[in-house]
PQR file of N, CA, C, O and H, with PARSE charges and radii, in Angstrom:
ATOM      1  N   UNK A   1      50.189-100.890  24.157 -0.4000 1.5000
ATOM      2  CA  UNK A   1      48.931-100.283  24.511 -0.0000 2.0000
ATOM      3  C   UNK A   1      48.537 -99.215  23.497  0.5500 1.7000
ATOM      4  O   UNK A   1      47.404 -99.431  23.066 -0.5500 1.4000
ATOM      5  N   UNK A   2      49.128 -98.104  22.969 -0.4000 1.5000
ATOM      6  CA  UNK A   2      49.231 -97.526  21.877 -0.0000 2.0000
ATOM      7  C   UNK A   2      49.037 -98.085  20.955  0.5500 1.7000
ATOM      8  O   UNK A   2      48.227 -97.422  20.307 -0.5500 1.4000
ATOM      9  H   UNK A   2      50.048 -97.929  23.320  0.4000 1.0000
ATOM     10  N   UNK A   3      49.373 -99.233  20.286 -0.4000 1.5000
ATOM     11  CA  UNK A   3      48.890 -99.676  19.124 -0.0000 2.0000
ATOM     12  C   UNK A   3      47.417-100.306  19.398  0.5500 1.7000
ATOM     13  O   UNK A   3      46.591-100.429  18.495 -0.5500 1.4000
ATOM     14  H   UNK A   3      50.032 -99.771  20.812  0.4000 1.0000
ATOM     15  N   UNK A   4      47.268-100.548  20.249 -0.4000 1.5000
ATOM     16  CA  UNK A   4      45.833-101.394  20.527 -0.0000 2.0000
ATOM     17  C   UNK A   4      44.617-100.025  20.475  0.5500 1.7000
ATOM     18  O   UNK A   4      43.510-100.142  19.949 -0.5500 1.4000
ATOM     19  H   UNK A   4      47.940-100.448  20.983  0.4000 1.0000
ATOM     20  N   UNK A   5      45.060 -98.932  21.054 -0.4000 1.5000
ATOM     21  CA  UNK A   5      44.094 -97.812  21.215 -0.0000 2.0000
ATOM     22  C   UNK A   5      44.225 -96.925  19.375  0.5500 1.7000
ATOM     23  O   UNK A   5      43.217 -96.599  18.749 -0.5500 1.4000
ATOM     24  H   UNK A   5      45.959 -98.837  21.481  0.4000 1.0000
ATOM     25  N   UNK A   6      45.405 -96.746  18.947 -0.4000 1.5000
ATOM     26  CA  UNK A   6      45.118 -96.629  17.260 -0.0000 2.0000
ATOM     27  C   UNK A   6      44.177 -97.315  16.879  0.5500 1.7000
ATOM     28  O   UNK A   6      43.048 -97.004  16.497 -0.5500 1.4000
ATOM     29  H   UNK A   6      46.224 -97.011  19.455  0.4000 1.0000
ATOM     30  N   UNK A   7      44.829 -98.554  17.029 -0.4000 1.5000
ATOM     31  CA  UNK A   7      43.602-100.007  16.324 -0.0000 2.0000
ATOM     32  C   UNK A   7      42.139 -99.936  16.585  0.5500 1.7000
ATOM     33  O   UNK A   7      41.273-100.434  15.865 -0.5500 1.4000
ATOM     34  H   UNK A   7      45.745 -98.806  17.340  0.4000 1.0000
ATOM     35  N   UNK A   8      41.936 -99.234  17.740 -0.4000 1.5000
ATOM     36  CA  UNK A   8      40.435 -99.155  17.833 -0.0000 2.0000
ATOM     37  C   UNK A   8      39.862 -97.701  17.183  0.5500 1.7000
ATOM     38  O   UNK A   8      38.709 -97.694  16.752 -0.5500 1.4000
ATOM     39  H   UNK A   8      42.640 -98.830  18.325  0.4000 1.0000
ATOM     40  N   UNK A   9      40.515 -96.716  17.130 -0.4000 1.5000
ATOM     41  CA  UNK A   9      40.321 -95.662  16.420 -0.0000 2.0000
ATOM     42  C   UNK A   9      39.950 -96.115  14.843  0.5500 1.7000
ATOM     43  O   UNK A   9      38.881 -96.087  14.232 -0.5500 1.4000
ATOM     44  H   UNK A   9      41.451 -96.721  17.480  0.4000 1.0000
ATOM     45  N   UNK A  10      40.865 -96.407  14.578 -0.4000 1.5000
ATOM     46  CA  UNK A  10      41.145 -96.924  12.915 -0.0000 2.0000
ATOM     47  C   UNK A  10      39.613 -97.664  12.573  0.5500 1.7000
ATOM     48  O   UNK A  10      38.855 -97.457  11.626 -0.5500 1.4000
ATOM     49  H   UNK A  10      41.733 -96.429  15.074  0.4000 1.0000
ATOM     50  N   UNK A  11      39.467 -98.721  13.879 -0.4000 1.5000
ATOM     51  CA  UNK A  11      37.942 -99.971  13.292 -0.0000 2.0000
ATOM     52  C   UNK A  11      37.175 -99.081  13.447  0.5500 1.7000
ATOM     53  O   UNK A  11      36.354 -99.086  12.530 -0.5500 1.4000
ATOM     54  H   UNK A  11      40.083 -98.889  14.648  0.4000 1.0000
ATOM     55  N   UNK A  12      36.906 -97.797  14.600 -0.4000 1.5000
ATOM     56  CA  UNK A  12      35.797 -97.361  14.782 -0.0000 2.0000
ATOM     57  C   UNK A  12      35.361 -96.066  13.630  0.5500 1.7000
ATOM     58  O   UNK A  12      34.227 -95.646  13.397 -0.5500 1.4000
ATOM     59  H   UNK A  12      37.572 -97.793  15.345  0.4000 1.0000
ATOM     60  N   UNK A  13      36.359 -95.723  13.167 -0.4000 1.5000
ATOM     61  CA  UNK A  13      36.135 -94.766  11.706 -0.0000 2.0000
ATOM     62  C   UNK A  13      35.853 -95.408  10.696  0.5500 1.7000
ATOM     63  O   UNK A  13      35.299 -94.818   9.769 -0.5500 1.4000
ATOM     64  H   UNK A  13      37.279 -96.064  13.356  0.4000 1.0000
ATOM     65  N   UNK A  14      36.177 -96.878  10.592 -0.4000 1.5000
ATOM     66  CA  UNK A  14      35.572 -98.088   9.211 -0.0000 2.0000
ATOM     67  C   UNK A  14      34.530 -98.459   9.242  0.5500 1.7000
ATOM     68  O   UNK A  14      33.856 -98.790   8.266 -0.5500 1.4000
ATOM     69  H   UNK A  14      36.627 -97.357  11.346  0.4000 1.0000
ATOM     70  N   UNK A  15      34.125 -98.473  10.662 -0.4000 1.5000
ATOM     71  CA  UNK A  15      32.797 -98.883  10.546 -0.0000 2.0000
ATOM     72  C   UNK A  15      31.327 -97.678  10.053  0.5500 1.7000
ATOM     73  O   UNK A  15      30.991 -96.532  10.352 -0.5500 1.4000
ATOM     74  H   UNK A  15      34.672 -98.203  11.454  0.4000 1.0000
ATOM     75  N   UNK A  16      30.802 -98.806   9.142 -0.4000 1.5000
ATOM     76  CA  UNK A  16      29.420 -98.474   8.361 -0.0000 2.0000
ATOM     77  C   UNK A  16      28.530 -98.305   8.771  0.5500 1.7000
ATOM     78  O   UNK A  16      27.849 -99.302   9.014 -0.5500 1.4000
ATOM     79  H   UNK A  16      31.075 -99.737   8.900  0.4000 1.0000
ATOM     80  N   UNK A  17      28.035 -97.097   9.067 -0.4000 1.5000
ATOM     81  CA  UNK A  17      26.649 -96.806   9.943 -0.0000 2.0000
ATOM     82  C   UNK A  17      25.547 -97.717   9.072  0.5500 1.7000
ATOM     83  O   UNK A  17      24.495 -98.008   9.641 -0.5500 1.4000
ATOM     84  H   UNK A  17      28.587 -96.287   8.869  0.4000 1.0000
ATOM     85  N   UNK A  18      25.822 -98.271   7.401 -0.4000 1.5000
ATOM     86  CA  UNK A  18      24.854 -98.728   7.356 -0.0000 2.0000
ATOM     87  C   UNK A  18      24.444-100.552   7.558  0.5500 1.7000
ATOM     88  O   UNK A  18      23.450-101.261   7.402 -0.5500 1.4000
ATOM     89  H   UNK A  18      26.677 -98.035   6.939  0.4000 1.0000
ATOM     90  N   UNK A  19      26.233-100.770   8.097 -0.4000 1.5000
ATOM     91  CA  UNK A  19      26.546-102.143   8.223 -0.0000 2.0000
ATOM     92  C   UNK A  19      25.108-102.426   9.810  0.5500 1.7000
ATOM     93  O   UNK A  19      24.285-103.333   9.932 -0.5500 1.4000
ATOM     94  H   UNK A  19      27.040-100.194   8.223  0.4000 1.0000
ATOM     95  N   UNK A  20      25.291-101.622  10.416 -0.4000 1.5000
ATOM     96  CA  UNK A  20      24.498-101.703  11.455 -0.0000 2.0000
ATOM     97  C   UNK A  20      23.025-101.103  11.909  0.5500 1.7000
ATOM     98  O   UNK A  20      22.279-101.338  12.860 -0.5500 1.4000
ATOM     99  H   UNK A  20      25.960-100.885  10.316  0.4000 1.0000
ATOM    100  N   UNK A  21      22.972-100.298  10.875 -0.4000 1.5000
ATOM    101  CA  UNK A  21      21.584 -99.068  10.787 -0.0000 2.0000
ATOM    102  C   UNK A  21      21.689 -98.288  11.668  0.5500 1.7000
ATOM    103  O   UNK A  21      22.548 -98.543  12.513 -0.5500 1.4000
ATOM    104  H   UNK A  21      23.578-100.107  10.102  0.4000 1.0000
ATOM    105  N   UNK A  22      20.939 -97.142  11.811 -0.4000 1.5000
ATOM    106  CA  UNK A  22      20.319 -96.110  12.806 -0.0000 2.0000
ATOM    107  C   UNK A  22      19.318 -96.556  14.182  0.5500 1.7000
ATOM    108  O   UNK A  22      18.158 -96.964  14.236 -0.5500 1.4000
ATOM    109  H   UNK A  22      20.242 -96.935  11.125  0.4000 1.0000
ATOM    110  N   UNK A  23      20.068 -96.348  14.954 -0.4000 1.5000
ATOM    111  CA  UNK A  23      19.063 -96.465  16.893 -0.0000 2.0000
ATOM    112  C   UNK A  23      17.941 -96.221  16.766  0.5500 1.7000
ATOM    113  O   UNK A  23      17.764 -95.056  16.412 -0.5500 1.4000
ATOM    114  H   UNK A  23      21.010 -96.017  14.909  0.4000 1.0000
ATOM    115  N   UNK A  24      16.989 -96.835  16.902 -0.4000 1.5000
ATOM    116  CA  UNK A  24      15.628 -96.473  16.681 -0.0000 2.0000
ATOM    117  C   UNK A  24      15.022 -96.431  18.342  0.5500 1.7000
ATOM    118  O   UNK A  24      15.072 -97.526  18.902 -0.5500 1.4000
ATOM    119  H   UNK A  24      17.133 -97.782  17.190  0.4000 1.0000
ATOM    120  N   UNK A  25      14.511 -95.377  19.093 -0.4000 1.5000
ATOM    121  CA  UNK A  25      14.322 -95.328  20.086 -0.0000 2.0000
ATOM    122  C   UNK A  25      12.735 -94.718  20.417  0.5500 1.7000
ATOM    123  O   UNK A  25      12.237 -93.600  20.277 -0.5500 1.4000
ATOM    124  H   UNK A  25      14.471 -94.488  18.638  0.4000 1.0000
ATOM    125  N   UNK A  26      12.227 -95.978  20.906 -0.4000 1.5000
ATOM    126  CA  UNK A  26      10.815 -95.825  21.169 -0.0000 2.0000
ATOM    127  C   UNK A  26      10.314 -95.879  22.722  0.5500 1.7000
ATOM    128  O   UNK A  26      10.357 -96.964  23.301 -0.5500 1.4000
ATOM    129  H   UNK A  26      12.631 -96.885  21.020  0.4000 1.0000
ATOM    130  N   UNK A  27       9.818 -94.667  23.432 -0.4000 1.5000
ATOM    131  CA  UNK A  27       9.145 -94.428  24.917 -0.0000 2.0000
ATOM    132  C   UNK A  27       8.014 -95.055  24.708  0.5500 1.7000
ATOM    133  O   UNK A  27       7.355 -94.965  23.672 -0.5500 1.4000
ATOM    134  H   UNK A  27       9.783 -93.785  22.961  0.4000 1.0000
ATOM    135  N   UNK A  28       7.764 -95.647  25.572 -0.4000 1.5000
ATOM    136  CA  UNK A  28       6.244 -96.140  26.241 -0.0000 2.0000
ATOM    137  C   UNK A  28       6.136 -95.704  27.705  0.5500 1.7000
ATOM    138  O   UNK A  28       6.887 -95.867  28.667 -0.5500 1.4000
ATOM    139  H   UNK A  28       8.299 -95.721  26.413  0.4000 1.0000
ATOM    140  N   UNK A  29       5.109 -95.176  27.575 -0.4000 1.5000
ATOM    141  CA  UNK A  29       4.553 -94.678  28.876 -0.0000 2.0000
ATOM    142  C   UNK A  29       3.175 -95.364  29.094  0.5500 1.7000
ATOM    143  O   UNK A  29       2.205 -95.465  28.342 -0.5500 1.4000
ATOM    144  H   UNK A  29       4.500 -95.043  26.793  0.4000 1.0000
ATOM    145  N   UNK A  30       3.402 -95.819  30.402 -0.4000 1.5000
ATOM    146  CA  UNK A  30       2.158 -96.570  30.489 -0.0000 2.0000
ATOM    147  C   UNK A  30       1.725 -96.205  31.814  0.5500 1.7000
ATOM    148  O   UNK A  30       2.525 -96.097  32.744 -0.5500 1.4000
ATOM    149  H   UNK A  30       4.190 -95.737  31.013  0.4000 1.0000
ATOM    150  N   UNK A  31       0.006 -95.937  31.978 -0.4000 1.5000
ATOM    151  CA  UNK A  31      -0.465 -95.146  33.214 -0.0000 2.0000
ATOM    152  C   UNK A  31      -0.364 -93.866  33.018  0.5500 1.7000
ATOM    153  O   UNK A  31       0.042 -93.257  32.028 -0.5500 1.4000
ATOM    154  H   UNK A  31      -0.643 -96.025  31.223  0.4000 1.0000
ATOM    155  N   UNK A  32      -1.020 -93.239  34.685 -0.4000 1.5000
ATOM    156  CA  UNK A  32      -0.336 -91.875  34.645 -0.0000 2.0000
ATOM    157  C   UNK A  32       0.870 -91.282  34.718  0.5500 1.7000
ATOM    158  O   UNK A  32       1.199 -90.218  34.193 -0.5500 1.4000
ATOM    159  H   UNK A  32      -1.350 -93.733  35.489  0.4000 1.0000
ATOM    160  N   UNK A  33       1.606 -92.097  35.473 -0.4000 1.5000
ATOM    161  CA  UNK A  33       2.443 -91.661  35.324 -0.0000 2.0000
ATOM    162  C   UNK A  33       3.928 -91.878  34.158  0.5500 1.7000
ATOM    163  O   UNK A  33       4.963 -91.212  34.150 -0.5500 1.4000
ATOM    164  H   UNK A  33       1.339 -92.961  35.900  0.4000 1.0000
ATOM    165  N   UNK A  34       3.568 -92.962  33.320 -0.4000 1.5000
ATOM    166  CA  UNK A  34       4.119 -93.191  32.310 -0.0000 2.0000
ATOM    167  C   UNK A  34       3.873 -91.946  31.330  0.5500 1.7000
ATOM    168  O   UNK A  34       4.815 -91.291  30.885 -0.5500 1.4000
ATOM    169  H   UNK A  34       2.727 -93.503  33.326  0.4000 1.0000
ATOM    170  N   UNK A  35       2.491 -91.662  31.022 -0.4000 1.5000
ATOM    171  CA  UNK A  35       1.757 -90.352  30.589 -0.0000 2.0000
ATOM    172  C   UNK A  35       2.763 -89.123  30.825  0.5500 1.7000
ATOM    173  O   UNK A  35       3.478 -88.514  30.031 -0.5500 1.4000
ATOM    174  H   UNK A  35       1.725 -92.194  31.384  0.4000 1.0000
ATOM    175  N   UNK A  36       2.537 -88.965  32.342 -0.4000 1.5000
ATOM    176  CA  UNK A  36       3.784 -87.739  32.460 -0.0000 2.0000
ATOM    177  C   UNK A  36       4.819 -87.601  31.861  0.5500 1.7000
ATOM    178  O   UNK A  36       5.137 -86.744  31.036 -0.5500 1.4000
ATOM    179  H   UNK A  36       1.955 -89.460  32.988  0.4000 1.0000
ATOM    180  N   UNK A  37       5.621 -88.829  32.448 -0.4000 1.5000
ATOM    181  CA  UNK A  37       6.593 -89.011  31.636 -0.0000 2.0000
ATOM    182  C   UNK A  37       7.078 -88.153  30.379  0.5500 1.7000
ATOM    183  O   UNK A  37       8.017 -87.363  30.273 -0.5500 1.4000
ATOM    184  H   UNK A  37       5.363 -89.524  33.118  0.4000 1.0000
ATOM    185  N   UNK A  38       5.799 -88.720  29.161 -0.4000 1.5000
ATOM    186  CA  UNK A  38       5.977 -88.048  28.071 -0.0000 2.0000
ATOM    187  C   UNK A  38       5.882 -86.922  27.781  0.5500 1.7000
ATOM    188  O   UNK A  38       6.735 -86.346  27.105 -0.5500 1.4000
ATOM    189  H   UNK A  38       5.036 -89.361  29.247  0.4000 1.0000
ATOM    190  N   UNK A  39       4.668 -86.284  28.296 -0.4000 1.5000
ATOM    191  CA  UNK A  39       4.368 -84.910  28.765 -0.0000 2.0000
ATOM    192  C   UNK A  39       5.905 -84.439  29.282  0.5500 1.7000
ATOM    193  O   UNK A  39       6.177 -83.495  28.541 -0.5500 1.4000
ATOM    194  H   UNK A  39       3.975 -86.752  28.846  0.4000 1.0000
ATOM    195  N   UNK A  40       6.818 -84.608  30.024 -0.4000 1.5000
ATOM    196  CA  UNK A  40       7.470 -84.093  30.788 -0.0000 2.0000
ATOM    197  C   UNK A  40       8.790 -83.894  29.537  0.5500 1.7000
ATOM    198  O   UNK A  40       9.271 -82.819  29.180 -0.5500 1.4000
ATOM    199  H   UNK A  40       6.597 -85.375  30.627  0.4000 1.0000
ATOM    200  N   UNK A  41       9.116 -85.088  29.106 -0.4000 1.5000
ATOM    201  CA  UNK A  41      10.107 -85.065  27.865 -0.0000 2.0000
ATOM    202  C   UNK A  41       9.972 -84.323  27.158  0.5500 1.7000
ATOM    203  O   UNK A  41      11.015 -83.825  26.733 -0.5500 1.4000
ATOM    204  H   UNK A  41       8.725 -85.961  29.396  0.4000 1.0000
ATOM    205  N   UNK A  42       8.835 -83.861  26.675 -0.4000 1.5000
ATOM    206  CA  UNK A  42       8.527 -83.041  25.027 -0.0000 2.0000
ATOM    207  C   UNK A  42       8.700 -81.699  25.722  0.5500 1.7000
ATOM    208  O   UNK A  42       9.575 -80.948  25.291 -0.5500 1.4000
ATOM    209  H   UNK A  42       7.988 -84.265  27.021  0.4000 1.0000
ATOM    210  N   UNK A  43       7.830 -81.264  26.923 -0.4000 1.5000
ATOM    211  CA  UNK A  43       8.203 -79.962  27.325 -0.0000 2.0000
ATOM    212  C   UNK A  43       9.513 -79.592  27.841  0.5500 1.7000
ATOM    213  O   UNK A  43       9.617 -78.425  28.218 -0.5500 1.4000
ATOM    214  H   UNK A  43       7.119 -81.875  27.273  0.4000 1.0000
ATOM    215  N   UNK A  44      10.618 -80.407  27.943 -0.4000 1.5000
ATOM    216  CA  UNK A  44      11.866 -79.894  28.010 -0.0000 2.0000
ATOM    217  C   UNK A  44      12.898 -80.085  26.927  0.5500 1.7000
ATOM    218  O   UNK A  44      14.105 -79.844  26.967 -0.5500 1.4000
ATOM    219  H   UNK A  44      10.533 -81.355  27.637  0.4000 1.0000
ATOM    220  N   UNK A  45      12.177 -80.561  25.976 -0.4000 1.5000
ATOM    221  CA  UNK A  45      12.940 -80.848  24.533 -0.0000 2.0000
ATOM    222  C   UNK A  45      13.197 -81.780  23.919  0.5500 1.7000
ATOM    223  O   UNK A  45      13.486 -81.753  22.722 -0.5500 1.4000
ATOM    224  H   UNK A  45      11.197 -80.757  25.945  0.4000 1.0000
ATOM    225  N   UNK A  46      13.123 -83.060  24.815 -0.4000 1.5000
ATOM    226  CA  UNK A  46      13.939 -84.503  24.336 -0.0000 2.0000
ATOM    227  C   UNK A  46      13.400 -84.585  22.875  0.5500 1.7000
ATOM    228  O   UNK A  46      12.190 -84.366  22.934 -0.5500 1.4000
ATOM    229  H   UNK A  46      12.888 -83.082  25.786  0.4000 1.0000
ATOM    230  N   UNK A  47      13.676 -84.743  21.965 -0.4000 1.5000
ATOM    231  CA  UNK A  47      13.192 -85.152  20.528 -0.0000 2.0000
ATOM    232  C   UNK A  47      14.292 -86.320  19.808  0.5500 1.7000
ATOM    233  O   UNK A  47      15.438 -86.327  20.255 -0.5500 1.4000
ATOM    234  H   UNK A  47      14.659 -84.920  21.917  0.4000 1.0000
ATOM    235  N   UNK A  48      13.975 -87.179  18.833 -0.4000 1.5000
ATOM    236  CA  UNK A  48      14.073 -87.906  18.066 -0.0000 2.0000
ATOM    237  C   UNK A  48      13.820 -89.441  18.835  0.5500 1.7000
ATOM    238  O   UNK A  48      14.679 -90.273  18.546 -0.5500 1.4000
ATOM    239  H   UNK A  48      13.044 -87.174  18.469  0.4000 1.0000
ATOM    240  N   UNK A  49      12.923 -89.821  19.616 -0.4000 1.5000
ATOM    241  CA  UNK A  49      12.176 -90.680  20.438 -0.0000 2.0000
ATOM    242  C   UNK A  49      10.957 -90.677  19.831  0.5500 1.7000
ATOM    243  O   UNK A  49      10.428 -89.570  19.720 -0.5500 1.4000
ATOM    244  H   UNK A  49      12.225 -89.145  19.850  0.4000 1.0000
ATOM    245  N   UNK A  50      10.210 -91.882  19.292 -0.4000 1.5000
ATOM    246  CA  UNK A  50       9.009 -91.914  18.976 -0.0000 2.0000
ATOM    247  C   UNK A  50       7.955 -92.487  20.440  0.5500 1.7000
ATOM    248  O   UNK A  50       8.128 -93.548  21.041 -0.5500 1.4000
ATOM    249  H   UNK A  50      10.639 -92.781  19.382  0.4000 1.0000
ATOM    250  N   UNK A  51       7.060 -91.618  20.695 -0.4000 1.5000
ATOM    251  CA  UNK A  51       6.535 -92.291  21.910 -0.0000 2.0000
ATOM    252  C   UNK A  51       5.397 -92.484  21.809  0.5500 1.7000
ATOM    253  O   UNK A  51       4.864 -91.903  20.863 -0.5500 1.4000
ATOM    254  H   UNK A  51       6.920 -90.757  20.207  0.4000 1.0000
ATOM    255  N   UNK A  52       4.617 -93.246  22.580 -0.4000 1.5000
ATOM    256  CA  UNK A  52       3.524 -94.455  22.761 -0.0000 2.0000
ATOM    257  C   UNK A  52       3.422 -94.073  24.254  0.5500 1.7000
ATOM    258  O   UNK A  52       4.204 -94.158  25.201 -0.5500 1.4000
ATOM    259  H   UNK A  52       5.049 -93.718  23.348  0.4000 1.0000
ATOM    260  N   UNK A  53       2.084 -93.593  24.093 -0.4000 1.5000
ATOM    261  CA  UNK A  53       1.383 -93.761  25.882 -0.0000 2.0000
ATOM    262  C   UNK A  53       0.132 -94.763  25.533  0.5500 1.7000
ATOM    263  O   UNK A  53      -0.434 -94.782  24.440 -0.5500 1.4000
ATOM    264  H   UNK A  53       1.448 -93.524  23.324  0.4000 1.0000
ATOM    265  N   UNK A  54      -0.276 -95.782  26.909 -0.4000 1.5000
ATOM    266  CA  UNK A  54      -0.816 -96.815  26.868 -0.0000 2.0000
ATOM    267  C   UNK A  54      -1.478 -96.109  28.634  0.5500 1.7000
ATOM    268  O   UNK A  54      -0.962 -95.542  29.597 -0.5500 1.4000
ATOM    269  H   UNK A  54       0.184 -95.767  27.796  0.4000 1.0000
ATOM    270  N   UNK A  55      -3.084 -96.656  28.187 -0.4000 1.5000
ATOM    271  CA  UNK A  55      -3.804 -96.132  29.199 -0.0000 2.0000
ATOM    272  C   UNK A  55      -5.090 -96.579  29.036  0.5500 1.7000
ATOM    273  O   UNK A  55      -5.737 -96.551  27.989 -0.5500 1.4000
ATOM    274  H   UNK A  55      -3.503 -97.117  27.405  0.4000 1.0000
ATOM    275  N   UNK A  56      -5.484 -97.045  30.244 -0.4000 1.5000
ATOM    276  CA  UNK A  56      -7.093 -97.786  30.145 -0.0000 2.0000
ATOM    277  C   UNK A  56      -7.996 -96.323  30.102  0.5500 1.7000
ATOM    278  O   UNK A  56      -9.005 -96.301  29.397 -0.5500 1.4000
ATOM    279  H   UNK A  56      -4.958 -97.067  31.094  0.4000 1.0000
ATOM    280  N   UNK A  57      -7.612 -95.147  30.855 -0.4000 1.5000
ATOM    281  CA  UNK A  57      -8.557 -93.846  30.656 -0.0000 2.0000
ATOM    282  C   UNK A  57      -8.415 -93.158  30.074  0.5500 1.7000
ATOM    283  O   UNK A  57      -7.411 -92.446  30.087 -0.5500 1.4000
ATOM    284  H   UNK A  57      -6.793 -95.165  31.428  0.4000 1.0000
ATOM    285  N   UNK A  58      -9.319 -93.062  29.330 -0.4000 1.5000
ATOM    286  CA  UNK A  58      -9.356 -92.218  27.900 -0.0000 2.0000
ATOM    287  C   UNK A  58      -9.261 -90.803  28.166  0.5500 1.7000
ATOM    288  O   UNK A  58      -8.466 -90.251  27.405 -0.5500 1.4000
ATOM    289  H   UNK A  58     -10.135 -93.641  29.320  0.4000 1.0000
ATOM    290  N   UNK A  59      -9.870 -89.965  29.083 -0.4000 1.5000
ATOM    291  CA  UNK A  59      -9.693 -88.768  29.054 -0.0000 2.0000
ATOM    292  C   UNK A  59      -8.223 -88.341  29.392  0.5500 1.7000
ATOM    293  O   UNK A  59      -7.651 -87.516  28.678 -0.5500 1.4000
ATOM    294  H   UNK A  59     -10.516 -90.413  29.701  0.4000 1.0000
ATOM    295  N   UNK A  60      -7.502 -89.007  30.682 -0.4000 1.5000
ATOM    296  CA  UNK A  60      -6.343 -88.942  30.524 -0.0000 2.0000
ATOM    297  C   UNK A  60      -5.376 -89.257  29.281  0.5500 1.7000
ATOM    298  O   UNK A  60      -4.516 -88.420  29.007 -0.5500 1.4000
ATOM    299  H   UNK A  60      -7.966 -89.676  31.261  0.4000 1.0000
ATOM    300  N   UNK A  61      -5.459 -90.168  28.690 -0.4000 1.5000
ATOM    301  CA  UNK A  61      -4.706 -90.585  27.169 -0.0000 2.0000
ATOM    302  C   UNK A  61      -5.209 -89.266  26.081  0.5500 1.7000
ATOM    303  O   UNK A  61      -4.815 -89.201  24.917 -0.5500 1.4000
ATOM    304  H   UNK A  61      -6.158 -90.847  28.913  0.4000 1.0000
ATOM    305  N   UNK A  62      -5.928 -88.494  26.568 -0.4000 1.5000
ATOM    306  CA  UNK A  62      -6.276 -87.441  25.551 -0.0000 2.0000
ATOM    307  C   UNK A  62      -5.512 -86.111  26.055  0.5500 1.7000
ATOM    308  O   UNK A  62      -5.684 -84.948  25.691 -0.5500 1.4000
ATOM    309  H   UNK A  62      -6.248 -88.547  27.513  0.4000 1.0000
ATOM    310  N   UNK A  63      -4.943 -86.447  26.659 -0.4000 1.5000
ATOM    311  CA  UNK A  63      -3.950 -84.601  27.790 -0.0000 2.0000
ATOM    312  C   UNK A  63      -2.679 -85.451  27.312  0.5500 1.7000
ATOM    313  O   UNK A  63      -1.665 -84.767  27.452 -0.5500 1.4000
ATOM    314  H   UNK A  63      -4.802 -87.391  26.955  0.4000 1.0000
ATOM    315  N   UNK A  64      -2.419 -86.669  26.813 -0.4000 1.5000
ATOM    316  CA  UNK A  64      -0.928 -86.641  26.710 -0.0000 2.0000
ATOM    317  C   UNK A  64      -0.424 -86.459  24.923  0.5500 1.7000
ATOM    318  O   UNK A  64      -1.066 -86.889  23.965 -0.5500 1.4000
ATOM    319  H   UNK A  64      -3.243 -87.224  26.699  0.4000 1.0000
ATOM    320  N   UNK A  65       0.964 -85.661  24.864 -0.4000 1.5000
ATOM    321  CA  UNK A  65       1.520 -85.599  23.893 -0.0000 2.0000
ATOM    322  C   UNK A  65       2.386 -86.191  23.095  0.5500 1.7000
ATOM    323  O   UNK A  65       3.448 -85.682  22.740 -0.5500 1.4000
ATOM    324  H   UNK A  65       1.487 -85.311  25.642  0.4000 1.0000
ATOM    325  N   UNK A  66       1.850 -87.648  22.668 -0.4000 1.5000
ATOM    326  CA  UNK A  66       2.467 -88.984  22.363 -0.0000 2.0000
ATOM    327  C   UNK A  66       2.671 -88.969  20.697  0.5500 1.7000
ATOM    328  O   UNK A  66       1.832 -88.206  20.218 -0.5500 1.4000
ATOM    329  H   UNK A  66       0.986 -88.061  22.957  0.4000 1.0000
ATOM    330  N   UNK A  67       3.359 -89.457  19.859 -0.4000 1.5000
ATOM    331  CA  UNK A  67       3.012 -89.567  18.926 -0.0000 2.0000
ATOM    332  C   UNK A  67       1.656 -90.858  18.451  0.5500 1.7000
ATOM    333  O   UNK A  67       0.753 -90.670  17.636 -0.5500 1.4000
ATOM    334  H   UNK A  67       4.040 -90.077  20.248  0.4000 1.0000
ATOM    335  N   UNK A  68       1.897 -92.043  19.210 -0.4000 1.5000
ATOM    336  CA  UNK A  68       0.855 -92.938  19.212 -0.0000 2.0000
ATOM    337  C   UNK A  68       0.181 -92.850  20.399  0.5500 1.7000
ATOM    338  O   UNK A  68       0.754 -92.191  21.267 -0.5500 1.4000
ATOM    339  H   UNK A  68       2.631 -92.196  19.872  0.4000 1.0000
ATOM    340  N   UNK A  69      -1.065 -93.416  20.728 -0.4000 1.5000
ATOM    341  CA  UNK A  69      -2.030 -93.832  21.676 -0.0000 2.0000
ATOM    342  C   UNK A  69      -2.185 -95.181  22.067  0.5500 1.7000
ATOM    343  O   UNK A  69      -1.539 -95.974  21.382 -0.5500 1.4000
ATOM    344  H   UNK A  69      -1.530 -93.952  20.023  0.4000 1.0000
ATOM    345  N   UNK A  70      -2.753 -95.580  22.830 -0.4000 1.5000
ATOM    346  CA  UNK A  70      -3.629 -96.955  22.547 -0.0000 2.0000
ATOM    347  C   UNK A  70      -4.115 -97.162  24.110  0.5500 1.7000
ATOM    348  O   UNK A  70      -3.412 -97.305  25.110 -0.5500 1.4000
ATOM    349  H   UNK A  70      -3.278 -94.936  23.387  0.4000 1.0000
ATOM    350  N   UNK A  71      -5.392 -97.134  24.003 -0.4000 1.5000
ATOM    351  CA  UNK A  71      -6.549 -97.095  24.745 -0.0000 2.0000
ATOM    352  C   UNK A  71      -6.554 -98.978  25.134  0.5500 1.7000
ATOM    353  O   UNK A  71      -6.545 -99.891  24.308 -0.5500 1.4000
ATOM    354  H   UNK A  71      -5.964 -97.018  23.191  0.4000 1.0000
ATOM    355  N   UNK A  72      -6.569 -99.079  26.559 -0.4000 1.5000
ATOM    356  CA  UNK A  72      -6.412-100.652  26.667 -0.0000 2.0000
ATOM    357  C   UNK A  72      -7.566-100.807  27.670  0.5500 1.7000
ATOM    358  O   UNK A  72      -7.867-101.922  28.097 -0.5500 1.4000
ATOM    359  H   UNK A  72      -6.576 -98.338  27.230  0.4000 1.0000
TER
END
């Protein structure tokens, strides 16, 4: 059992962050309350999430703090 738990230590320090790339993590919020959502993340800190709110009402899609929009 010891050698099996080394062995996974050992692969998991070989492995190439670029063999696999970087997590790319994208929010969609859709509606109002998807909207919140985002609103709610940014004002408590969450960062390195690119987010996208999706909303048929425009004045609402204009109060949220998304990096993208899109008006449907």
């Amino acid at each position: 059992m010891a050698d099996a738990i080394e062995y996974a230590k050992d692969d998991a320090r070989q492995a190439d962050v670029g063999e696999f790339g970087v997590a790319k993590i994208v929010v969609v919020g859709c509606g109002g309350a998807g909207g919140n959502t985002i609103n709610r993340l940014n004002r408590i800190g969450i960062r390195g999430a690119e987010t996208i709110a999706i909303n048929t009402d425009k004045q609402d899609l204009d109060l949220i703090d998304a990096d993208k929009k899109l008006l449907i």
